[in-house]
C-alpha positions as CSV (number, residue, x, y, z in Angstrom):
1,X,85.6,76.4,103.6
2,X,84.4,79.5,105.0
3,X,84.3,80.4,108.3
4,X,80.6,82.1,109.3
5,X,79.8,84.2,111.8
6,X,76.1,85.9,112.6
7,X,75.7,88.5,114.7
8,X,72.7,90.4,115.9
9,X,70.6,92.8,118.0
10,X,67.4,92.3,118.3
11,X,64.3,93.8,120.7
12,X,61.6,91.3,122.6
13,X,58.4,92.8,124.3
14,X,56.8,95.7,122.5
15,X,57.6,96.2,118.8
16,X,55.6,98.4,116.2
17,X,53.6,95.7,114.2
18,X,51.3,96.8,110.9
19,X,50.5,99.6,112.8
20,X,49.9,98.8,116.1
21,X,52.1,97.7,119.1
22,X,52.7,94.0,119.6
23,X,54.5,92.0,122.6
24,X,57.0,90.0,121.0
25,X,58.7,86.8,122.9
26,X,61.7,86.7,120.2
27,X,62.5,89.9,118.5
28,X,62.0,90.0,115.0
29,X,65.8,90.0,113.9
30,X,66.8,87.3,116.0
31,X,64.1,85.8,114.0
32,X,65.9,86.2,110.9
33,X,69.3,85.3,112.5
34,X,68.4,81.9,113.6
35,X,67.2,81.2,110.0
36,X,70.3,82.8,108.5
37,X,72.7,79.8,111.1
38,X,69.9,77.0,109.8
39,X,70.5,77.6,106.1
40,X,74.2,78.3,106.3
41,X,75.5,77.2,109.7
42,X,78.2,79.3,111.4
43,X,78.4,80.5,115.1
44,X,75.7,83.1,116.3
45,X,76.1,85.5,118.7
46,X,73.5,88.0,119.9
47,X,74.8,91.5,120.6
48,X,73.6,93.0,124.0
49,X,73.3,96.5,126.1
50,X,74.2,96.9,129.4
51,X,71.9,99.8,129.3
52,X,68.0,98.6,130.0
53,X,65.9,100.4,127.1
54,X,62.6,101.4,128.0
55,X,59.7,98.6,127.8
56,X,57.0,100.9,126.3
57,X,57.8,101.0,122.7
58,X,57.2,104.7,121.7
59,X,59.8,106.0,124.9
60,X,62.7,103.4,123.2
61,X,62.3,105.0,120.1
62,X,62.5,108.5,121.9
63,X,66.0,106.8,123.7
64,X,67.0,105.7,120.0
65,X,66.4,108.8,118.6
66,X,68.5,110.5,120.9
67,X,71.7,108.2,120.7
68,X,71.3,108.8,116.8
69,X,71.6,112.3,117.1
70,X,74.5,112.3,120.0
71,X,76.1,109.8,117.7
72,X,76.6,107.6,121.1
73,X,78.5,104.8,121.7
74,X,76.3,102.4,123.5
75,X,77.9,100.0,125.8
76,X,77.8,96.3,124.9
77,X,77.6,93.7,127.6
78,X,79.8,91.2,126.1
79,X,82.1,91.5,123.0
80,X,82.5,87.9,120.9
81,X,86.0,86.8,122.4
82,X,88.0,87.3,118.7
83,X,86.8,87.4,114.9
84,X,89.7,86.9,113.6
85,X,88.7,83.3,112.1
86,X,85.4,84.4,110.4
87,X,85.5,85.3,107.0
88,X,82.0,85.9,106.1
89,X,80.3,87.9,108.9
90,X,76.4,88.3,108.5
91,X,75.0,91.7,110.7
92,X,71.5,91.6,111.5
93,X,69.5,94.7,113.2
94,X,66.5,96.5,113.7
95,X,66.6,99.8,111.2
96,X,66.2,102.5,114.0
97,X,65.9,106.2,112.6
98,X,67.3,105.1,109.1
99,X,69.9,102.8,110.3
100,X,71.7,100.2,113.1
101,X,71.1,100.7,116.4
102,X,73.8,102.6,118.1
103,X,74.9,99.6,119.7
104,X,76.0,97.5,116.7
105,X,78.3,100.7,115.6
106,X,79.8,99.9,118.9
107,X,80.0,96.7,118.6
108,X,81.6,97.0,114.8
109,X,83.7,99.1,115.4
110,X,85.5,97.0,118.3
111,X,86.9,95.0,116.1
112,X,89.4,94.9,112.6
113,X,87.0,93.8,110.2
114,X,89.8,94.2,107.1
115,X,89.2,91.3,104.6
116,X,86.0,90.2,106.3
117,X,82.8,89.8,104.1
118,X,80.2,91.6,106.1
119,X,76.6,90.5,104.7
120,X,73.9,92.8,106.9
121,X,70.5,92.2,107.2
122,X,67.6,94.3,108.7
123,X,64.6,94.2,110.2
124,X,61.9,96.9,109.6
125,X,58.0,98.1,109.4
126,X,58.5,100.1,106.2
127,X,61.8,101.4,105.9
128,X,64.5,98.8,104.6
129,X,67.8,99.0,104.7
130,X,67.9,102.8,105.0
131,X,71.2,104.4,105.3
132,X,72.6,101.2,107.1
133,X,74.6,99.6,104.4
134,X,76.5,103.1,103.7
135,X,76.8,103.2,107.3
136,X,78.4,100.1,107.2
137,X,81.2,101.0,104.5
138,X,81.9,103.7,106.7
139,X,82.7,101.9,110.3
140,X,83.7,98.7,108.4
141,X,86.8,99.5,107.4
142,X,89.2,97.2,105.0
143,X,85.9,95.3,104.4
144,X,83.9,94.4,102.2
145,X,80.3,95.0,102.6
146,X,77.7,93.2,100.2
147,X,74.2,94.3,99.3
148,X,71.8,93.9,102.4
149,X,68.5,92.0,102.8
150,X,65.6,93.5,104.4
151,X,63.0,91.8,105.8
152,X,59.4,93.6,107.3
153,X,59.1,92.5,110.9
154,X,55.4,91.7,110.8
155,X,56.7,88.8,108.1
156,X,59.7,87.6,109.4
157,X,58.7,84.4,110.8
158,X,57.0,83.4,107.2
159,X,60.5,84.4,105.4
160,X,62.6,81.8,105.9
161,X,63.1,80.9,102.2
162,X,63.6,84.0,101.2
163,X,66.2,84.4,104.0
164,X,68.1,80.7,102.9
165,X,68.3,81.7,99.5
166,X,69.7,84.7,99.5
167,X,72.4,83.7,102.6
168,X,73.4,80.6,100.9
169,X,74.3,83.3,97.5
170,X,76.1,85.4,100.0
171,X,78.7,82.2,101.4
């Protein structure tokens, strides 16, 4: 039986929303995550920044914007111990300018991820998977990346079937 890991980084308070700004209590992705454990079980683990990002919505996507470009490496509070055990890793994000945010390349790229199914998953308000899943190949190296799920933010908390049935195909 496989070992299952889902990891994610996800924003709370202000989030673009249908086209307007919404506060959120639980960010959209972790949303998503939580469904991904309850159809499929595993360990999750929530990727976070030690960098604060702005609360006003529009000056975080400024900050995002800006770490795409410099191609920074954002700090992460705390790496997951070891992933050597996992064999099917699930990656869940916000898409940010076209792809993950800077953290999770961070956090990816911490680790050897040869032979590990990595199975990512988005959250967005219009832009899907964007570039992430080539992004992926790239900073994933030795594993193997399988086709992503999308998911628009303003629906995430009425897509949990969707979400089960397309994580139990990927296990």
């Amino acid at each position: 039986m496989s070992k299952i890991l889902t990891v994610y980084y996800s924003r709370k308070g202000e989030n673009y929303w249908n086209g307007s700004i919404r506060n959120l209590k639980k960010g959209n992705t972790e949303v998503v995550a939580e469904m991904i454990q309850k159809a499929v079980g595993g360990d999750l683990f929530e990727v976070e920044t030690v960098k604060t990002y702005s609360a006003d919505y529009t000056a975080c996507t400024e900050e995002a914007k800006a770490e795409l470009r410099a191609k920074e490496r954002i700090a992460v509070k705390n790496f997951k111990d070891d992933l050597e055990d996992y064999d099917i890793i699930f990656v869940g994000y916000p898409n940010w300018w076209g792809t993950m945010p800077m953290v999770m390349f961070t956090f990816l790229e911490h680790y050897d991820l040869s032979g590990k199914k990595i199975v990512p998953f988005c959250t967005h308000e219009g832009s899907g998977m964007g570039g992430s899943e080539r992004d992926l190949k790239k900073i994933c190296t030795g594993g193997i990346v399988m086709p992503g799920l999308s998911i628009h933010g303003a629906e995430a908390a009425q897509s949990e079937s969707k979400v089960a049935t397309w994580a139990e195909k990927m296990v």
